[in-house]
C-alpha positions as CSV (number, residue, x, y, z in Angstrom):
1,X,18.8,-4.1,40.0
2,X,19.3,-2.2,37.1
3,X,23.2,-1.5,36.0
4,X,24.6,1.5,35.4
5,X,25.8,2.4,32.5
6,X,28.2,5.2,31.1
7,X,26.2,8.4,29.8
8,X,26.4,9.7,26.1
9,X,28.8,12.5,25.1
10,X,27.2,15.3,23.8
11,X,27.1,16.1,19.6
12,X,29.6,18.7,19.9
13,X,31.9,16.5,21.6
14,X,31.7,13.6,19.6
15,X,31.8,15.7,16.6
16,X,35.1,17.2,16.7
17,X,37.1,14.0,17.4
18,X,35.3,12.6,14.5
19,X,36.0,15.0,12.1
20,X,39.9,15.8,13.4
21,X,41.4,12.8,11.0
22,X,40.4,16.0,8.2
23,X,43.1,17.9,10.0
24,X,41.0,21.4,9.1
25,X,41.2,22.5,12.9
26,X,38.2,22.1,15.8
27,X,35.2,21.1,14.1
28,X,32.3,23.9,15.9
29,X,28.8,21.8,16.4
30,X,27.4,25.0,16.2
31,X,29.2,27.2,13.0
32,X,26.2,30.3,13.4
33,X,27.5,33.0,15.3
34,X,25.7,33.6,18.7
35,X,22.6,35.4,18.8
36,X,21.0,37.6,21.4
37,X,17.1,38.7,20.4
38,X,17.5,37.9,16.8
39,X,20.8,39.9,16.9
40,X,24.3,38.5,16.0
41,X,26.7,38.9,18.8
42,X,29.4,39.4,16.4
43,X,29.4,38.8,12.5
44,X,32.0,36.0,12.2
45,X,34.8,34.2,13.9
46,X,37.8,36.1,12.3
47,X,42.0,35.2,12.9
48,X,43.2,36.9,16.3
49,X,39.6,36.4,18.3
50,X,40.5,35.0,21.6
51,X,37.9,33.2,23.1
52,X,36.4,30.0,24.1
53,X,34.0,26.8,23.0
54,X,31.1,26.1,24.7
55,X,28.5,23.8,23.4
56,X,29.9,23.7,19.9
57,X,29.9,27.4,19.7
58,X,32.4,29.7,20.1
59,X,32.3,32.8,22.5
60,X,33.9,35.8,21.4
61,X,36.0,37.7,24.1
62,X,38.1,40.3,22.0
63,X,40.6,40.1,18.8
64,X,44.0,40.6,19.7
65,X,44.6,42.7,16.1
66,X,42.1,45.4,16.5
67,X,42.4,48.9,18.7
68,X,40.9,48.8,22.2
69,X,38.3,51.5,20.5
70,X,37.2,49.4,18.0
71,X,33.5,48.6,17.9
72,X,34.2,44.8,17.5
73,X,35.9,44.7,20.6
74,X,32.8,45.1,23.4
75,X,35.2,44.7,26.2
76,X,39.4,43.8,26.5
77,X,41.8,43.1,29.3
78,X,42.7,46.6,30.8
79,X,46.5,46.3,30.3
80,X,45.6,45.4,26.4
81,X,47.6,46.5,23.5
82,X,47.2,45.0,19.8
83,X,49.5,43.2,18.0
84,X,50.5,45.6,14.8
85,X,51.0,43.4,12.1
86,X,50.1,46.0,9.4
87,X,49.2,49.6,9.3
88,X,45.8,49.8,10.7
89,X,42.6,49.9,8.8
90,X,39.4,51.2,10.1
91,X,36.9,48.1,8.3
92,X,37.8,45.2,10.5
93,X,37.0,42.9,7.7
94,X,39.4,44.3,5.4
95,X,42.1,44.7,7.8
96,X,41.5,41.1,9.1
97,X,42.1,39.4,5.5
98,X,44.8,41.5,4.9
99,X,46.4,39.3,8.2
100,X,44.9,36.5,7.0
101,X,44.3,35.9,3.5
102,X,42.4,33.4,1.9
103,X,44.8,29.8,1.4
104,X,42.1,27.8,-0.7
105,X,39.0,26.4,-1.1
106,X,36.8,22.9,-0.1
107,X,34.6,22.0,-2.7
108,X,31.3,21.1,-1.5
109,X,31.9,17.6,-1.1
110,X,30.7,15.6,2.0
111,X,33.1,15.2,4.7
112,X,32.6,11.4,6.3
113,X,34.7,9.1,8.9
114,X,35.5,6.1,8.7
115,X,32.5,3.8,8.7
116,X,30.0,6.0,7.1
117,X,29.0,6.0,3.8
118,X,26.6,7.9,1.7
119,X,24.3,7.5,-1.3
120,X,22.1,10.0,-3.2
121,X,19.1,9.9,-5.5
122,X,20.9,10.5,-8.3
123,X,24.0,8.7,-8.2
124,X,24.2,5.2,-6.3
125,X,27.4,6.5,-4.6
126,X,28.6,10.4,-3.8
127,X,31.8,10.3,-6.1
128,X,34.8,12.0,-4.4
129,X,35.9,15.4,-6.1
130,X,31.9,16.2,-7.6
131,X,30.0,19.2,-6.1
132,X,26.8,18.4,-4.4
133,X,23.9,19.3,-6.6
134,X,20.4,20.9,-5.6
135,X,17.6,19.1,-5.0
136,X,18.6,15.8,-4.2
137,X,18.6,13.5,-1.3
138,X,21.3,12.5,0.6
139,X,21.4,8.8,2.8
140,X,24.0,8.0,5.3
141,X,24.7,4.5,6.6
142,X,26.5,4.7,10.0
143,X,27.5,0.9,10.4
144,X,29.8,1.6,14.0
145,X,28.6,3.0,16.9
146,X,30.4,6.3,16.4
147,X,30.9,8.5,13.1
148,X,30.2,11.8,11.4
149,X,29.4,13.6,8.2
150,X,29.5,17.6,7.3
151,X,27.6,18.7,4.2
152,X,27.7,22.2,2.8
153,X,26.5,22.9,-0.3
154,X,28.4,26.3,-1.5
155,X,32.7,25.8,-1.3
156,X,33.9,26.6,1.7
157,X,36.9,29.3,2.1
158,X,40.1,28.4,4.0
159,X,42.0,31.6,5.8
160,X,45.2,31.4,7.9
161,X,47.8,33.8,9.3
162,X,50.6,34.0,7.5
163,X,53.0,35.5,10.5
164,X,52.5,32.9,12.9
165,X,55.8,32.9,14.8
166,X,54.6,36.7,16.0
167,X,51.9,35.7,16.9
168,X,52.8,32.5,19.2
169,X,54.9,34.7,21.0
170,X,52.9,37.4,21.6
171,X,50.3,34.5,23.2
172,X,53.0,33.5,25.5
173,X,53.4,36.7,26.9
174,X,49.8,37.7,27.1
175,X,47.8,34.7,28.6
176,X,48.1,35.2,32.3
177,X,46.2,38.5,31.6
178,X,43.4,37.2,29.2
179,X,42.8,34.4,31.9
180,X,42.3,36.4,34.2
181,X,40.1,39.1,32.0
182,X,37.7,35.7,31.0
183,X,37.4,34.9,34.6
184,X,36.6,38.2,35.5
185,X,33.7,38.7,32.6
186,X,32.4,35.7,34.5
187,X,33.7,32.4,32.5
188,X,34.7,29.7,34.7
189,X,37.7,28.7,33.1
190,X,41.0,26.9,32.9
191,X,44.3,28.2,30.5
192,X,43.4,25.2,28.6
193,X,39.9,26.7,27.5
194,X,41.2,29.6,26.1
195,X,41.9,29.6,21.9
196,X,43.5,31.9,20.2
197,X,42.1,31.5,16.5
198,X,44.7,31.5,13.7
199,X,42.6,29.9,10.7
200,X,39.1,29.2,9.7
201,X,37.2,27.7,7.4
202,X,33.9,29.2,6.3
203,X,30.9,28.6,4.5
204,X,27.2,29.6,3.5
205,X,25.2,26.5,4.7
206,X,25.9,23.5,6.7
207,X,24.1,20.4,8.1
208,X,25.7,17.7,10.1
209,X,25.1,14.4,11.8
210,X,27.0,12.4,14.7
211,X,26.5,9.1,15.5
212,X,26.3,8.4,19.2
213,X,24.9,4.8,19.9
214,X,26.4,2.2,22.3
215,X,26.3,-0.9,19.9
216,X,29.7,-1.5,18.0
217,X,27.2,-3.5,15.4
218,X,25.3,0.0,15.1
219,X,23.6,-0.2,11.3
220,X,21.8,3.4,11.1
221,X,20.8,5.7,8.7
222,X,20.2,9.4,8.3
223,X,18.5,11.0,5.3
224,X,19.5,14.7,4.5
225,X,16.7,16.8,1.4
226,X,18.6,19.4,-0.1
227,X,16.6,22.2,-1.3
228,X,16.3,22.8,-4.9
229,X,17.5,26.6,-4.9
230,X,21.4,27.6,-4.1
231,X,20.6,30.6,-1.8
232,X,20.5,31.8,1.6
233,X,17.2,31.5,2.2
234,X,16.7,27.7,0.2
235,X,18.9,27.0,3.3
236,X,16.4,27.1,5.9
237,X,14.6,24.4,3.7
238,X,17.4,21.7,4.6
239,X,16.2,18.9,6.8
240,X,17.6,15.8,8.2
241,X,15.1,12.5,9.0
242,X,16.2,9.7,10.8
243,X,14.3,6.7,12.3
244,X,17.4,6.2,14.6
245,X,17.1,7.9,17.8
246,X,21.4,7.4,18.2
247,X,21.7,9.9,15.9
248,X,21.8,13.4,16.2
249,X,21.6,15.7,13.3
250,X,21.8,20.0,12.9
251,X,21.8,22.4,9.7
252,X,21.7,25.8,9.6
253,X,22.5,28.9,9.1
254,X,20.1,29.8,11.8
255,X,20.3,33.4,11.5
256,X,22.5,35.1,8.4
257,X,22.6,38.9,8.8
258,X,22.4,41.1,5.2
259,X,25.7,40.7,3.4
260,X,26.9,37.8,5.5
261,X,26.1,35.0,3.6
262,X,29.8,32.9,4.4
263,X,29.6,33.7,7.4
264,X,29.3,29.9,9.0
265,X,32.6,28.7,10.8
266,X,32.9,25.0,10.2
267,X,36.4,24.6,11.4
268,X,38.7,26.9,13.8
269,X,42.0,26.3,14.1
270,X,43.2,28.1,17.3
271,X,46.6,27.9,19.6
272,X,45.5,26.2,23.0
273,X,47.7,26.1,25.9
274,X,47.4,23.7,29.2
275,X,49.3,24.6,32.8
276,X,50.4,22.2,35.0
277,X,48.3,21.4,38.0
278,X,49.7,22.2,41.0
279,X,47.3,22.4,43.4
280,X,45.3,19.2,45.3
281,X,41.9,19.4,44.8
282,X,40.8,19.5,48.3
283,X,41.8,22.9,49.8
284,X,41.1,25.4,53.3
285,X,39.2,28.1,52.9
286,X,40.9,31.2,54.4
287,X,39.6,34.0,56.3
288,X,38.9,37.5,54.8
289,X,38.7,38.7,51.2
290,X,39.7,37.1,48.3
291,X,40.7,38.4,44.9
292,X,39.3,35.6,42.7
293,X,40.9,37.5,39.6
294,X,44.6,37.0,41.1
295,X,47.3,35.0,39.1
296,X,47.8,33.0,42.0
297,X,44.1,31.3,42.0
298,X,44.0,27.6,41.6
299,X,44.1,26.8,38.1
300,X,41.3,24.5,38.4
301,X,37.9,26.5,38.3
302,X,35.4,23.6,39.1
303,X,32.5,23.9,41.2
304,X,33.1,24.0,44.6
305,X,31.2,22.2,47.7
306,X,31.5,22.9,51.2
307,X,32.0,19.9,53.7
308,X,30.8,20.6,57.4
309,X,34.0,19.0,59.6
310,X,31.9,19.4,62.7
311,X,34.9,22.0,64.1
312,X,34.7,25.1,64.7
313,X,37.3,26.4,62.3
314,X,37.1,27.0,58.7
315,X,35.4,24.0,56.4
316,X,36.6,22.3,53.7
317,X,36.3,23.0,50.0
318,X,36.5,20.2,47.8
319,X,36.0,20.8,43.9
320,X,33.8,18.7,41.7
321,X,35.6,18.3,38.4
322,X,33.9,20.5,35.9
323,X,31.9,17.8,32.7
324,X,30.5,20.3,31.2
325,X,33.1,22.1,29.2
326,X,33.6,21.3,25.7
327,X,36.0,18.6,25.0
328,X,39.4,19.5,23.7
329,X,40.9,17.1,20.6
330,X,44.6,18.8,21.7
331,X,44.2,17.3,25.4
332,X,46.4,14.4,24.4
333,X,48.7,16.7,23.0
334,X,49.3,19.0,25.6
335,X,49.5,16.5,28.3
336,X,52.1,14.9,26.5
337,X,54.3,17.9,26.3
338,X,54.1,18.3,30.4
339,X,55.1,14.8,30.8
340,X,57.8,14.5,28.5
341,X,59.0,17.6,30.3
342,X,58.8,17.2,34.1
343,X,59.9,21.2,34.5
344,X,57.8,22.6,32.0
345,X,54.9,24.8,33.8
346,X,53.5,25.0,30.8
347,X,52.4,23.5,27.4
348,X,51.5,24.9,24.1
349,X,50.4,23.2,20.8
350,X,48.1,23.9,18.0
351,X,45.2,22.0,16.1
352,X,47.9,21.5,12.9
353,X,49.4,19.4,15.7
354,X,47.3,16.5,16.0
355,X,47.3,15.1,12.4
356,X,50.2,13.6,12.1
357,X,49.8,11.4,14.9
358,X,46.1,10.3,13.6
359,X,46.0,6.8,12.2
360,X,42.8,7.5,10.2
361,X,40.7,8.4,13.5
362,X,40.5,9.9,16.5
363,X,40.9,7.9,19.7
364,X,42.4,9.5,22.4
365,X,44.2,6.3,24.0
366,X,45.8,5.3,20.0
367,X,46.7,9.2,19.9
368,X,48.9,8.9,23.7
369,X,50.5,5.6,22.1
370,X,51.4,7.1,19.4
371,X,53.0,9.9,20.6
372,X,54.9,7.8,22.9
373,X,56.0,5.2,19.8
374,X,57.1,8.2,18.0
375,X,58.8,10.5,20.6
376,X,58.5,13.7,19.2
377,X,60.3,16.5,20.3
378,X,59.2,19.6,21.9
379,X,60.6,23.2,21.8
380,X,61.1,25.2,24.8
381,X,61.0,29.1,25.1
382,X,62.3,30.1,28.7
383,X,61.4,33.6,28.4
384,X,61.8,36.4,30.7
385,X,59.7,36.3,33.8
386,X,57.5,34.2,32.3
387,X,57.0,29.8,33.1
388,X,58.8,27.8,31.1
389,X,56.7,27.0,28.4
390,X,57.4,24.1,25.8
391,X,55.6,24.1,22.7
392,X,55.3,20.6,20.3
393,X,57.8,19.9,17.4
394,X,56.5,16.4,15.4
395,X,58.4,14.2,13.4
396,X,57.2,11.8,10.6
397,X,54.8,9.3,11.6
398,X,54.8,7.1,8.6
399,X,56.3,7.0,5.1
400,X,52.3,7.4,3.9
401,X,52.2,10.4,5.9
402,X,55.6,11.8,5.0
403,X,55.5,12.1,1.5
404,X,52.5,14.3,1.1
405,X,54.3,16.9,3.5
406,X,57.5,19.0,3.5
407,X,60.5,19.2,5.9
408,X,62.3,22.6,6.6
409,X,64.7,23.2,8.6
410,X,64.1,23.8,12.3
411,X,65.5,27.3,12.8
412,X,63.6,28.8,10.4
413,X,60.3,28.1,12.5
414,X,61.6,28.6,16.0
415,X,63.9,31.8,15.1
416,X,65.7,33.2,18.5
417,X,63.5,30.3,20.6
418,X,66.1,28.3,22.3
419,X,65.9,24.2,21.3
420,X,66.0,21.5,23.8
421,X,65.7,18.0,23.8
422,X,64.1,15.8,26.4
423,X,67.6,15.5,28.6
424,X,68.2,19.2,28.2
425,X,71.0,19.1,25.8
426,X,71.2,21.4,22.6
427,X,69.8,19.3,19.9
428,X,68.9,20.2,16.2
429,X,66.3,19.2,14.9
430,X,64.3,19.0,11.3
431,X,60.5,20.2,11.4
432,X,57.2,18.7,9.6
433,X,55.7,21.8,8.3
434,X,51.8,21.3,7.5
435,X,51.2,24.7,7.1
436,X,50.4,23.8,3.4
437,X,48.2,21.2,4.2
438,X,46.0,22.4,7.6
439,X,45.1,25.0,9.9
C-alpha cells in the first residue's frame, strides 16, 4: 500500500517565505502586471492600490489616492472617497510619486537564502556589492530542500509613503466597505486577503527560482544565460535550465507596454489586517434571501458543501477550508496580535513587521516562538463605532539586530492612538522604527 505523503506548495508560496529574511515586503512570484488579450490590466502596482495576491500576482481593485472618475480606477466601493494627501494631479503617475517618492535603490545583485549559492562564468563566486554583467551564465547550487534566488539585471527602485500614520487610519475606517466591495466584484475572500500597498520595489527584468524538493540532503542546480544586450527586448532571451525536476524557475517581463520598461513589481509591501473568527464552521442554512454582501456574513468564505440529514428541514452547510489562496508571511503575525489580546476583534500589522523577529529565515513555527520569547507589545486604537483593533509595536530582538536600526519614541508614531499593554494598563513604550531600512 502506497503511503501518502504531504503535497508540494506551490512557487509563489514557497517563494515569499524564502525571500522575507530580505525584509523588502511580499515577494510577488509573478512581478508582470496581469494581462487580458495581450493588454495590461493596469500599468504597474503603484502605493494606495488595494487589492489582493493570487497566484503570485497581484489583482488590482482600486487605489485609494485617486478620484472615483479616474480612468485607473475601473470600478470602487460606492460609498468611496479618496484620501487627499496632496492637491490633485490629473497624471496618476506623477501624482502617485509625489505620495510616494523614491527611497533608494538595489543594485542588481542576486538575492539568495540561506543554503544557496551561486557561481558564474566569469568569476568563480558572485562577489556581493558587483552588478551582474551581460552575457554570462549564472549556476545555482541548492544544497537543502528549500531556497530561493531573485536576479534582475537593471537596479531596481524602492518607493514608500512617507505619511503612513494617515494612511493606517484611514484603512481602519474603510475596510468593512472594501471587503464587502471585493466580495461583491466576485472574489471569495477573507479581511486577511485584502493589502493595502504602501511600498514597492520595481525593476525592468526578473528571473527567479524556488527550490521545492522533499529531501533535506537536496544537492540541485539551476543554470540561468543572461543575454548579452541590456534592453527590454534582450529580456525575453533569459532562460533558466535545470536537470532537477524540484525546481521551479520563471523570468520575465512577459509583456512590457511602450514606456514601461520598470514596470515589474518584485516586492510589495502592503498593510494586511486579520478578524477574529467567530463563527463555527458548520452552520444552518436559513430560509429566504440572503444578502451575501452584508457585514454580518461569516468571515470565512470557503467553499461550501451541502450534507443531506435525511429530515425534512433545512440541510447542513459545512465549509471546506479554502488551500488555494496565496499564503500570507504576516499570518504569524497577526495571529499573534489576537492572542495576546483576547478582546481584540481585530489585528493589524505590516510586512516591515516581520523582520525583526526573522532569525536568518522564515519558518513559521521559529517566527510564533519568537514572538512569544520576545513579547512584544501591541497598540490598540478603540475607535468610534468601529472593533477594537490592535495593531503590532516590536521591540529589539537581538543586539545584532538592534544596532543597524533606530529607536524613537513611541508617541511620535501612534499620535492621538491610545497605548495599552497586555493587562490593559497605560504603558509607554519605545518603538523599532525600520522605516529606514524596509517596506
Amino acid at each position: 500500500m502506497a503511503l501518502l505523503t504531504s503535497p508540494k506548495s506551490a512557487p509563489w508560496d514557497i517563494y515569499p517565505k524564502e525571500l522575507a529574511v530580505y525584509g523588502y515586503g511580499t515577494a510577488l512570484w509573478e512581478p508582470n502586471p496581469p494581462y487580458i488579450s495581450g493588454r495590461l490590466v493596469y500599468e504597474q502596482i503603484e502605493v494606495g492600490d488595494v487589492g489582493l495576491i493570487r497566484h503570485g500576482s497581484f489583482m488590482l481593485l482600486f487605489n485609494v489616492f485617486l478620484d472615483r472618475s479616474h480612468p485607473r480606477q475601473r470600478h470602487v466601493p460606492h460609498d468611496f472617497r479618496p484620501l487627499q494627501l496632496v492637491e490633485s494631479i490629473s497624471d496618476a503617475g506623477m501624482f502617485l510619486r509625489q505620495i510616494a517618492p523614491c527611497t533608494g535603490t538595489l543594485n542588481s545583485v542576486p538575492l539568495m537564502t540561506e543554503y544557496v549559492t551561486c557561481t558564474s562564468t566569469s568569476a568563480s563566486v558572485i562577489p556581493g556589492g558587483l552588478p551582474l554583467q551581460a552575457g554570462i551564465e549564472l549556476s545555482f547550487q541548492f544544497s537543502k530542500k528549500s531556497g530561493a534566488t531573485l536576479v534582475f539585471q537593471q537596479p531596481a527602485r524602492k518607493y514608500e509613503i512617507e505619511q503612513i500614520g494617515l494612511l493606517e487610519q484611514y484603512v481602519r475606517d474603510q475596510y468593512k466597505s472594501w471587503t464587502s466591495f471585493a466580495r461583491g466584484s466576485g472574489y471569495s475572500i477573507d479581511l486577511e486577503d485584502l493589502r493595502v500597498v504602501t511600498g514597492v520595489v520595481r525593476t525592468a527584468d526578473w528571473a527567479m527560482a524556488i527550490s521545492q524538493g522533499t529531501n533535506s540532503a537536496l544537492n540541485a542546480t539551476a543554470s540561468l544565460v543572461m543575454p548579452g544586450i541590456l534592453n527590454n527586448s534582450a529580456s525575453h532571451q533569459r532562460y533558466w535550465r535545470s536537470p532537477n525536476q524540484t525546481i521551479v524557475t520563471n523570468c520575465g517581463p512577459i509583456l512590457v507596454a511602450d514606456g514601461l520598461g520598470g514596470n515589474q513589481t518584485i516586492f510589495v509591501g502592503a498593510f494586511v489586517m486579520k478578524a477574529r473568527r467567530l463563527l463555527p464552521t458548520k452552520i444552518r442554512a436559513a430560509a429566504g434571501p440572503h444578502d451575501f454582501d452584508s457585514d454580518d456574513r461569516d468571515a470565512d468564505s470557503s467553499p461550501e458543501v451541502l450534507c443531506d440529514n435525511g429530515k425534512d428541514e433545512s440541510p447542513d452547510i459545512v465549509q471546506i477550508p479554502d488551500h488555494g489562496k496565496d499564503i500570507n508571511v504576516l499570518s504569524p503575525v497577526l495571529d499573534y496580535i489576537l492572542d495576546t489580546c483576547p478582546g481584540a476583534d481585530i489585528a493589524m500589522a505590516r510586512d516591515s513587521d516581520l523582520l525583526p523577529y526573522l532569525d536568518g529565515r522564515y519558518d513559521a513555527d521559529q517566527l510564533i516562538k519568537r514572538l512569544r520569547d520576545f513579547a512584544p507589545d501591541v497598540v490598540l486604537n478603540d475607535g468610534i463605532l468601529c472593533p477594537t483593533i490592535y495593531s503590532f509595536l516590536y521591540k529589539s530582538c537581538s543586539a545584532s539586530l538592534s544596532t543597524s536600526l533606530r529607536w524613537v519614541d513611541c508617541s511620535l508614531v501612534i499620535g492621538s492612538w491610545g497605548s495599552t499593554s497586555r493587562n490593559g494598563a497605560a504603558k509607554s513604550h519605545s518603538f523599532l522604527d525600520t522605516s529606514h531600512m524596509s517596506i
